[in-house]
C-alpha positions as CSV (number, residue, x, y, z in Angstrom):
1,X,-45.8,37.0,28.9
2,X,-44.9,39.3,26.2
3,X,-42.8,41.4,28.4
4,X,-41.0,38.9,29.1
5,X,-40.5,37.1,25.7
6,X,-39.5,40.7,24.6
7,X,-36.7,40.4,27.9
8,X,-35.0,37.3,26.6
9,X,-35.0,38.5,23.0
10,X,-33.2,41.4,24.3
11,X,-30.9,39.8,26.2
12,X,-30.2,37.0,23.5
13,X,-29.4,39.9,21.2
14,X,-26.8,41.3,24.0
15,X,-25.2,38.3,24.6
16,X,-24.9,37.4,21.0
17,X,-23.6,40.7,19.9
18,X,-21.0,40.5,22.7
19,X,-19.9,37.2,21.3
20,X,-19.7,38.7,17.9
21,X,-17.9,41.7,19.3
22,X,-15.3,39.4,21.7
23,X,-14.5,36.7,18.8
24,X,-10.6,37.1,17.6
25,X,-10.1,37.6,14.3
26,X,-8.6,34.8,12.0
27,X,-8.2,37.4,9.3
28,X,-7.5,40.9,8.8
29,X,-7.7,43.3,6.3
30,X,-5.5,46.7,6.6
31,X,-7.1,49.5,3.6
32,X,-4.7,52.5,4.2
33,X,-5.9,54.8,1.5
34,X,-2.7,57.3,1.8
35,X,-3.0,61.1,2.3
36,X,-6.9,60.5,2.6
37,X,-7.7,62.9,4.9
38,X,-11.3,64.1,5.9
39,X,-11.8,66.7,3.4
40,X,-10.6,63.8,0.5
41,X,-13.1,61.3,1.8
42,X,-15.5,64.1,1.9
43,X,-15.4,65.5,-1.7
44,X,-15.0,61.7,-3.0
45,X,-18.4,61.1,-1.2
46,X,-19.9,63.9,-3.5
47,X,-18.2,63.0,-6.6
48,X,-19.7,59.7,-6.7
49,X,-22.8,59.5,-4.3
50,X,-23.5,63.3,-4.2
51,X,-24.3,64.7,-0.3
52,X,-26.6,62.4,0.9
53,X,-24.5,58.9,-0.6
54,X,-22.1,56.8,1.5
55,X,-18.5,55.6,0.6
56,X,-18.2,52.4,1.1
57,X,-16.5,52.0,3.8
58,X,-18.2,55.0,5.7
59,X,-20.7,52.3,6.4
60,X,-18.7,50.6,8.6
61,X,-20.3,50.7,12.1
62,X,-17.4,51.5,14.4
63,X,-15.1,55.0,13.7
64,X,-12.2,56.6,15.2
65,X,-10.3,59.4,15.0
66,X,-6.4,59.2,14.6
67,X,-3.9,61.6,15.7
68,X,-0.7,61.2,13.2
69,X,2.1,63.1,14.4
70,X,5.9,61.7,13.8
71,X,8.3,61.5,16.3
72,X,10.5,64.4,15.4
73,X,7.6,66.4,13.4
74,X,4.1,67.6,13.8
75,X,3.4,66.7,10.2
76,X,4.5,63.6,9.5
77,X,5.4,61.9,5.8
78,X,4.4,58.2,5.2
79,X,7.1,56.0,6.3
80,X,6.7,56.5,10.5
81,X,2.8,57.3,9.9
82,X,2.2,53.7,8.0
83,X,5.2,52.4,10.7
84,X,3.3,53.5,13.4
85,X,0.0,51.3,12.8
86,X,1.9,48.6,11.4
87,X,4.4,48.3,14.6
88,X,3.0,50.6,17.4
89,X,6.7,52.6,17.4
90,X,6.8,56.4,16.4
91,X,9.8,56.9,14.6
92,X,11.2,60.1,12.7
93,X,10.0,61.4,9.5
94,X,11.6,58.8,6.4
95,X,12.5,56.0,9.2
96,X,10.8,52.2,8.2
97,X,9.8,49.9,11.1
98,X,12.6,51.1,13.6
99,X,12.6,52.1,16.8
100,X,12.0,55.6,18.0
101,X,16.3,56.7,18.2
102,X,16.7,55.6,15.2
103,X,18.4,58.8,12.5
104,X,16.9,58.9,8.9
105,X,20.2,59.2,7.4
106,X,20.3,60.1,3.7
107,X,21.1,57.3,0.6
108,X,23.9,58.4,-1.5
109,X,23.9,57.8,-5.3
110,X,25.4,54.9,-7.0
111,X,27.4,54.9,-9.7
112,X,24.0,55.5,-12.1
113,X,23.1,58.5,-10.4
114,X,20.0,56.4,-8.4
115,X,19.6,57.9,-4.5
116,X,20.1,54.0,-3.7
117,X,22.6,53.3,-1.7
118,X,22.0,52.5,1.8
119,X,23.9,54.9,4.6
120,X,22.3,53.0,7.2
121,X,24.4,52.1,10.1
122,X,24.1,48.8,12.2
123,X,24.4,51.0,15.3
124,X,22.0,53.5,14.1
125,X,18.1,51.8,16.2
126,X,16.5,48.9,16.1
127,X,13.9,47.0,13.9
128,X,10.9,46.8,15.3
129,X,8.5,43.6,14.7
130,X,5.5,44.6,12.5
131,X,1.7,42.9,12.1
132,X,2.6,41.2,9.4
133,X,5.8,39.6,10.6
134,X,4.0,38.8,13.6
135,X,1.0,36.8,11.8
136,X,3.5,35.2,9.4
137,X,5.7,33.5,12.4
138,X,1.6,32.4,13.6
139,X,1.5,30.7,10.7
140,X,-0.7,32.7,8.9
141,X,-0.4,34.5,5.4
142,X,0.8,37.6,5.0
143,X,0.3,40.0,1.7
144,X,1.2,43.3,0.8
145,X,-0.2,45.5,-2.4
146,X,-0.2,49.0,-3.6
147,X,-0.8,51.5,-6.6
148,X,2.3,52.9,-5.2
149,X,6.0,50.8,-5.8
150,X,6.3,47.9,-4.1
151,X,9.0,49.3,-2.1
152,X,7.5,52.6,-1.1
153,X,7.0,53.8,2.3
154,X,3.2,52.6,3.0
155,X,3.8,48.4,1.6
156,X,7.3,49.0,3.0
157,X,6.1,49.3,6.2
158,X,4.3,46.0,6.6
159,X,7.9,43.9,5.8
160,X,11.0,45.9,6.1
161,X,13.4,48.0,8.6
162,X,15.4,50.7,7.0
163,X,16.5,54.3,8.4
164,X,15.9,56.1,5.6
165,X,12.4,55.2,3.4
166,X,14.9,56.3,-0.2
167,X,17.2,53.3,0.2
168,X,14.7,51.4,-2.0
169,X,16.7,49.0,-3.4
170,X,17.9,47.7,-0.1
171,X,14.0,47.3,0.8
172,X,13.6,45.2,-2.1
173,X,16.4,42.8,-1.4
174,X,14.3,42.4,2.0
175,X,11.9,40.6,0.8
176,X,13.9,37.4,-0.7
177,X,14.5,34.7,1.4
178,X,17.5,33.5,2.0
179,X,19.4,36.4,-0.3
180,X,21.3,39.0,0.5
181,X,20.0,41.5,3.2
182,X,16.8,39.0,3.6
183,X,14.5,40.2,6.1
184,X,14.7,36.8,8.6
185,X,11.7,38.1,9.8
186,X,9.4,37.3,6.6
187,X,10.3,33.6,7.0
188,X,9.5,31.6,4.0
189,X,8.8,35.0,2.2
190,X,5.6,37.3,2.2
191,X,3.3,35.4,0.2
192,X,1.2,37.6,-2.0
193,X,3.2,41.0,-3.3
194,X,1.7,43.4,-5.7
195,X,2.4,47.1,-6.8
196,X,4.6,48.6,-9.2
197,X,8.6,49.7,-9.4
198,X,9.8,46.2,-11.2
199,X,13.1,48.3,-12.2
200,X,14.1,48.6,-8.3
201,X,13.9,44.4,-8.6
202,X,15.8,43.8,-12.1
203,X,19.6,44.5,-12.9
204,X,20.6,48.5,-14.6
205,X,20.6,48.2,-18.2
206,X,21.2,52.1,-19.6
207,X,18.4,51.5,-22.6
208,X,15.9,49.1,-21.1
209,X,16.0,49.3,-16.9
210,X,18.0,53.2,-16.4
211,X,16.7,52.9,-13.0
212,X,17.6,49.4,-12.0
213,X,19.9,47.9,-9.9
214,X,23.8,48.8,-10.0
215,X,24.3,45.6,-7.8
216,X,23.2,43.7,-11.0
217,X,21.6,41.3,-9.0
218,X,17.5,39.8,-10.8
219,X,15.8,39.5,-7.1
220,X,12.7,38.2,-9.4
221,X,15.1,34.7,-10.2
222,X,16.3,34.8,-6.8
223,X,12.7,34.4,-5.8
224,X,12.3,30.4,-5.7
225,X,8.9,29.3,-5.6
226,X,6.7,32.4,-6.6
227,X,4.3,33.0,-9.5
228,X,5.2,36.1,-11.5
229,X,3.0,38.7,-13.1
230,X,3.9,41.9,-14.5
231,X,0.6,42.1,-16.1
232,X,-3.3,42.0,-15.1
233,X,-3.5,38.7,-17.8
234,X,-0.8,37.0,-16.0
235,X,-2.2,38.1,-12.6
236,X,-5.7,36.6,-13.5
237,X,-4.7,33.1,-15.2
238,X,-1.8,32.6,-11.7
239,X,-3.0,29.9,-9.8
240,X,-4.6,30.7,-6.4
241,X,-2.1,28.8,-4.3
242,X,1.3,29.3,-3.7
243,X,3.1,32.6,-3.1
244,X,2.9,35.0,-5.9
245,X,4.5,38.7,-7.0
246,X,3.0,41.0,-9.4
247,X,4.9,44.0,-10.2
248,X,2.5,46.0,-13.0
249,X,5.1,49.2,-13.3
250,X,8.7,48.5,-15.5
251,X,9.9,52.0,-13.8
252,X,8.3,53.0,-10.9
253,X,4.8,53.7,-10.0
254,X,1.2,52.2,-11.1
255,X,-0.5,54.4,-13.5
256,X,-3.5,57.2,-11.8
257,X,-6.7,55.1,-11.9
258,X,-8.1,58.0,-14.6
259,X,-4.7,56.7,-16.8
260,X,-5.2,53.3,-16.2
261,X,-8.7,53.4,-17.4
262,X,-8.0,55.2,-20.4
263,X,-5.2,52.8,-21.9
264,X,-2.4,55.5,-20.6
265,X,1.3,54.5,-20.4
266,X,1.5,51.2,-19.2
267,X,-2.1,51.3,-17.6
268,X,-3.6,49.5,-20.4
269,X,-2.1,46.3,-19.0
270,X,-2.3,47.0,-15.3
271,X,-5.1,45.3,-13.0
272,X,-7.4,47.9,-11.0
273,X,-6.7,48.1,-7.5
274,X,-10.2,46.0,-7.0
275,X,-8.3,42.9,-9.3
276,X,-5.5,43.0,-7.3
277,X,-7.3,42.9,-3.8
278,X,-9.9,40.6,-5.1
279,X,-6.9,37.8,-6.5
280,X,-4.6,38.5,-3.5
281,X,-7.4,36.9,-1.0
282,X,-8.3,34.2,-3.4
283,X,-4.6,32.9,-2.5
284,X,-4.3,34.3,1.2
285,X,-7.7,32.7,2.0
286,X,-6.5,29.4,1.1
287,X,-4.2,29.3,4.4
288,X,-7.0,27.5,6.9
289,X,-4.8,29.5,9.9
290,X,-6.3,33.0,8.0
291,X,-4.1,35.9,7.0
292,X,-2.9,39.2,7.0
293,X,-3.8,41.7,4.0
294,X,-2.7,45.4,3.7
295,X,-3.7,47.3,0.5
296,X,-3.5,50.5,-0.1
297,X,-4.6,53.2,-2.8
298,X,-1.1,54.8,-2.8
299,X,-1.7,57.5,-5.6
300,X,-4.4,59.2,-3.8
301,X,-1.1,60.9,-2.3
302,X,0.6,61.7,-5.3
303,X,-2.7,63.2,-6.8
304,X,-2.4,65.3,-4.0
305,X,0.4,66.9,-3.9
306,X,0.6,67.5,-7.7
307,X,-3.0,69.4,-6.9
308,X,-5.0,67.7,-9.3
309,X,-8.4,67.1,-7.5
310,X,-9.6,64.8,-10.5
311,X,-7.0,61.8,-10.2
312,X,-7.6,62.4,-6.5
313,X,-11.3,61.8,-6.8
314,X,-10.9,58.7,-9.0
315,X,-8.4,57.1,-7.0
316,X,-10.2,57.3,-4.0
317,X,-13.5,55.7,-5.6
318,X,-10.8,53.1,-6.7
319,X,-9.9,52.3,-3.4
320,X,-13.2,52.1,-2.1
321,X,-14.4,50.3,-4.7
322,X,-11.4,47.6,-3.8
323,X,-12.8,47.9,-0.6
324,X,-16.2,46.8,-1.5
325,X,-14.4,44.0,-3.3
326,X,-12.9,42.8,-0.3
327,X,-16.3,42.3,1.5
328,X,-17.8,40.4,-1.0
329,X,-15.3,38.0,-1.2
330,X,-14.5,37.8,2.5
331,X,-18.3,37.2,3.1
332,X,-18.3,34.2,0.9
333,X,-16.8,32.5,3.5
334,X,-17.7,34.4,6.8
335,X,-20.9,36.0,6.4
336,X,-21.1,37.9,8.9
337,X,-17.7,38.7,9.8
338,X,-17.1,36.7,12.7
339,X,-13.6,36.4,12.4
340,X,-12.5,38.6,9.7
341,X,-11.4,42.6,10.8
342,X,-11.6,45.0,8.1
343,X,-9.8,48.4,9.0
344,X,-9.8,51.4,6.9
345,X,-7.7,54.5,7.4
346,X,-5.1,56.7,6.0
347,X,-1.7,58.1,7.1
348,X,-1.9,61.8,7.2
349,X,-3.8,64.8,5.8
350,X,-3.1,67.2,3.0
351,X,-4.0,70.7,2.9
352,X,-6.9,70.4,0.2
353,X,-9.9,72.5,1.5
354,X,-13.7,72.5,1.1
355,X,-14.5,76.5,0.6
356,X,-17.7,77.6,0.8
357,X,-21.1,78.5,0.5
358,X,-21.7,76.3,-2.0
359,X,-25.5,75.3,-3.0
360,X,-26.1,71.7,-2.6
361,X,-25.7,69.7,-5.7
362,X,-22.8,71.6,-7.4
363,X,-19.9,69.6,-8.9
364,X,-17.3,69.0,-6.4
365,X,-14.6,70.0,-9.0
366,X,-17.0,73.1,-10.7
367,X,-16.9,76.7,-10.3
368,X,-18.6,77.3,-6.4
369,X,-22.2,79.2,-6.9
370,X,-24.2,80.4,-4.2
371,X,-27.6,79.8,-3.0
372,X,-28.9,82.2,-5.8
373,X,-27.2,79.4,-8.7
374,X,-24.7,82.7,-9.7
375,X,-20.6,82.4,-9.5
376,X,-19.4,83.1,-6.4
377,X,-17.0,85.9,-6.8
378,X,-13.5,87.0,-4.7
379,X,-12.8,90.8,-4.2
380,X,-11.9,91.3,-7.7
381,X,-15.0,89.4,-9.8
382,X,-12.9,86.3,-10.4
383,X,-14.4,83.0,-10.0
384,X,-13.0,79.8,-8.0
385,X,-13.6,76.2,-7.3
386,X,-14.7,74.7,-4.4
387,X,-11.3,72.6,-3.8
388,X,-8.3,74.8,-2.9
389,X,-5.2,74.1,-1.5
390,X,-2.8,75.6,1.1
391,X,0.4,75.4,-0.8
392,X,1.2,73.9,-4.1
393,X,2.4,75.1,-7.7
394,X,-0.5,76.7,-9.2
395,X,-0.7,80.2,-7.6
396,X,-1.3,82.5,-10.1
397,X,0.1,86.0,-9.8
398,X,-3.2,87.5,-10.5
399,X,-6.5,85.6,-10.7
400,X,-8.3,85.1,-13.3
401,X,-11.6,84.0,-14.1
402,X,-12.5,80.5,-14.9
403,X,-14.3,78.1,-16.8
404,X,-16.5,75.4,-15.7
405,X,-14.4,73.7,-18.9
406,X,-11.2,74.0,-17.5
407,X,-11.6,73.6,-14.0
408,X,-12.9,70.1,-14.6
409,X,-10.5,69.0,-17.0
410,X,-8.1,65.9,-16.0
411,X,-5.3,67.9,-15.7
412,X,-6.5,70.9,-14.2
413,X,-4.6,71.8,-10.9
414,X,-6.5,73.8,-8.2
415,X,-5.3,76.9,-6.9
416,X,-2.9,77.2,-3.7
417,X,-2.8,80.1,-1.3
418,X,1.1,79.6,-0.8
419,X,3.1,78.4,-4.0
420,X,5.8,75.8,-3.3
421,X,7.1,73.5,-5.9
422,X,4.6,70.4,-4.1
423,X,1.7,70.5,-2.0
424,X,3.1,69.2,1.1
425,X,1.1,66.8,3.8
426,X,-1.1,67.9,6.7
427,X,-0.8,67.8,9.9
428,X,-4.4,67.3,11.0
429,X,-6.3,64.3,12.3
430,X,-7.6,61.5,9.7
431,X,-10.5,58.7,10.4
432,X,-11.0,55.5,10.7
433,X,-13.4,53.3,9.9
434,X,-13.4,48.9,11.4
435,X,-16.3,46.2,10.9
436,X,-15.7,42.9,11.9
437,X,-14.3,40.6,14.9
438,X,-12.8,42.9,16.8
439,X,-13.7,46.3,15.2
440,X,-15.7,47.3,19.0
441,X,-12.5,48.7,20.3
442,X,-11.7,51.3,17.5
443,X,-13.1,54.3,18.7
444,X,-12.4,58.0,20.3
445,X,-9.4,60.0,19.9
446,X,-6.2,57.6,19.0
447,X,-2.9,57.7,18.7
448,X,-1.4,55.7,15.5
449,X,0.8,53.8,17.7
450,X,-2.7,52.1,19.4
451,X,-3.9,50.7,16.5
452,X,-1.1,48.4,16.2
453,X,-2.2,46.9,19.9
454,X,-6.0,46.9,18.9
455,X,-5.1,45.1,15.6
456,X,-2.8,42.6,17.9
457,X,-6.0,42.5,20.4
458,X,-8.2,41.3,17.7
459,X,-6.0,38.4,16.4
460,X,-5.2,37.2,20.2
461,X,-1.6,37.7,20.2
C-alpha cells in the first residue's frame, strides 16, 4: 500500500511539474546585465556573498550557455548581441534590429558637431520584428529601461531598426507615435520607458542642452498621453496606469550605482535600478493580457571598459538586486510563476580575469595572498590584484608595488597586460540563467539567435 501511495505521489509530482513546465507565459521579464560575463558574475558573487553565497539570480533552476558572436565579427559589440535575442537575426557589429545584409554605415555630424545624423539608406536591409513589437501587436505591454541612455544599443534593441547603433537621435524619434520617423511597429507607443540621455529627446540649446537636438524638435511634447519623470520623486508619485517615460540623465548616461548612492552628479535625484524595475511592473502588470519587460544594468559595461573593478562590482549587485525586486513583485500575483518567464543574461564578455592562487576569503578587489596569508609576488617582488585585464589604459611601464589602500579605492583601475586607450569586449561565451513558464527549454550550448524562438515558444506565438 505504501508503495504504491509513494507511485501516485510520484507520478502526481511529474505530471504537475510538466504542467508547470508546458504552461505559456503571460509575462516576461528580459534582465540583460551588459558585458556581464562569467568572470563578472563570479567576482560580484564574492563581493557580496563571499565563495560559498549565491547571486540572485544564480538561483534560478534552469542555465544555459550562450555563444555571442556577430555576423561580421568574432567579438561582437552590443547592438547585434542585444539584436540577436531580441529578434533571432545576427546582424553586423553597430547594426539595430536589421536583417543580416544590412551595412553599419557611419552618422555624420550636424551642424553642432553631434555624430547624429543618420547615413542610413532605405535600400541598405531590412527591419526585423523584435519581442517586444511582437507582444505589443498581442496586445500586451511592452517596457523598456536601462542605467544606460534610453537610446543606447541594449533598450534600443527591444523598439528600433537603424544601421548604425550612433544615429541616436533618429532612434529617439522612433519611439513617438505618429511623428516623424515613428516606428509603426510600436503601435500606440512602448508603454513604460526609462533610462537616461534626456538631451538626445529635447531641442540644442548651446548653454543648457549642447548635446541636444539640431532638428529642434521636444519629442517629450510630441509625446501625447505619457507621464513624465526626470526624477526618482516624479517617478514614485506617477500613477500606475497609463504609459509613462522617465529620463533621469539631462546629458547622457545614468550615474555608476557607487555615484548614485553617494549624491554624485545628478545621482542624487536618480531612482536605483531596483525603483525603476519595481514601478515599471506596477504599470505593465495592470494590462490583464500580461507584458513584456526588458531591464538592463547597462553600466556594468562602461565600468568595464574604463577598468574599474569597483563600479563594476556595485553595478552588478545593483542589477541583481533589481532582479530580486522583480520576483517579489511578480510573485504577488503569480506565486509560483506559472505564467511569468524571468530570463537573465548578458550580451558579451570582457577581458577581466580571475588570477590566482588566491586563499579563500580574500577581497575580490585586494592585493592576491597565497595559502601562507603573504603577498603574492611577480618576478620582480611587486604585488597584484586578483582582477586584471587583457587590455586597457592602466599598463604601467614598470610595476610597482601596491597597497591594499589603493587598490580598493573607487577609482582605482586594474592593471592590463596590453594598453589600449579602452578595454575592449570579449569574445567568449556568457550564461544564462530562466525560472518560470517556460524557463525548461533554456539549456546547453546556444546560439543568441535561439533565444529569441525560446522566448517566442514560451508566450505561444
Amino acid at each position: 500500500m505504501f508503495k504504491r501511495t509513494l507511485i501516485a505521489t510520484l507520478l502526481f509530482s511529474t505530471l504537475a511539474t510538466q504542467a508547470y513546465a508546458d504552461e505559456k507565459a503571460k509575462n516576461i521579464i528580459f534582465f540583460l546585465g551588459d558585458g556581464m560575463g562569467p568572470t563578472t558574475v563570479t567576482a560580484a558573487r564574492i563581493y557580496k556573498y563571499n565563495e560559498d553565497g549565491q547571486l540572485n539570480f544564480e538561483k534560478f533552476e534552469r542555465t544555459a550557455r550562450i555563444k555571442t558572436y556577430s555576423n561580421d565579427a568574432q567579438t561582437t559589440d552590443s547592438a547585434p548581441s542585444m539584436a540577436a535575442y531580441m529578434t533571432g537575426v545576427k546582424a553586423n557589429n553597430e547594426v539595430i534590429a536589421m536583417s543580416a545584409n544590412t551595412i553599419a554605415t557611419p552618422p555624420s555630424a550636424d551642424v553642432h558637431g553631434n555624430l547624429t545624423i543618420n547615413n542610413c539608406q532605405l535600400t541598405n536591409g531590412a527591419a526585423v520584428a523584435t519581442i517586444l513589437e511582437l507582444a505589443k501587436a498581442r496586445g500586451k505591454s511592452v517596457g523598456a529601461i536601462s542605467t544606460t541612455e534610453l537610446t543606447h544599443a541594449t533598450p534600443a534593441a527591444t523598439f528600433s531598426h537603424i544601421c548604425n547603433r550612433n544615429a541616436q537621435f533618429d532612434i529617439a524619434a522612433q519611439l513617438i507615435p505618429g511623428g516623424a520617423g515613428a516606428n509603426p511597429a510600436l503601435g500606440s507607443g512602448v508603454d513604460v520607458l526609462m533610462g537616461g540621455g534626456r538631451n538626445q529627446f529635447k531641442p540644442y540649446d548651446a548653454t543648457l542642452n549642447p548635446k541636444g537636438r539640431a532638428d529642434g524638435r521636444d519629442l517629450l511634447a510630441e509625446l501625447a498621453g505619457y507621464t513624465i519623470a526626470t526624477t526618482k520623486d516624479e517617478m514614485r508619485a506617477a500613477p500606475n496606469s497609463g504609459k509613462f517615460i522617465g529620463l533621469y540623465s539631462s546629458k547622457g548616461q545614468m550615474e555608476y550605482e557607487l555615484d548614485r548612492a553617494n549624491g554624485v552628479g545628478e545621482g542624487a535625484t536618480q531612482p536605483s535600478l531596483s525603483e525603476m524595475t519595481g514601478k515599471a511592473i506596477d504599470i505593465l502588470s495592470q494590462n490583464p493580457r500580461g507584458y513584456f519587460l526588458m531591464v538592463e544594468g547597462g553600466r556594468i559595461d562602461h565600468a568595464l571598459h574604463g577598468t574599474n573593478a569597483k563600479r563594476v562590482m556595485e553595478d552588478t549587485i545593483a542589477f541583481d538586486d533589481a532582479i530580486k525586486v522583480a520576483l517579489d513583485k511578480v510573485k504577488l500575483h503569480d506565486p509560483q510563476l506559472e505564467h511569468t518567464l524571468i530570463v537573465v543574461t548578458a550580451d558579451h564578455d570582457h577581458t577581466m580575469t580571475f588570477n590566482g592562487y588566491v586563499k579563500r576569503g580574500n577581497p575580490i578587489l585586494g592585493l592576491s595572498t597565497g595559502l601562507d596569508g603573504k603577498p603574492i609576488l611577480d618576478k620582480n617582488g611587486a604585488t597584484s590584484t586578483t582582477l586584471v585585464f587583457g587590455n586597457g589604459p592602466n599598463r604601467p611601464a614598470s610595476r610597482t608595488t601596491l597597497s591594499n589602500d589603493t587598490v580598493t579605492a573607487d577609482n582605482y583601475l586594474q592593471e592590463s597586460g596590453v594598453r589600449l586607450s579602452s578595454e575592449t569586449h570579449g569574445g567568449g561565451d556568457v550564461e544564462l540563467f530562466a525560472t518560470g513558464a517556460g524557463a525548461k527549454t533554456f539549456k546547453g550550448t546556444l546560439d543568441n539567435t535561439k533565444v529569441f524562438t525560446l522566448l517566442k515558444t514560451a508566450y505561444g506565438f
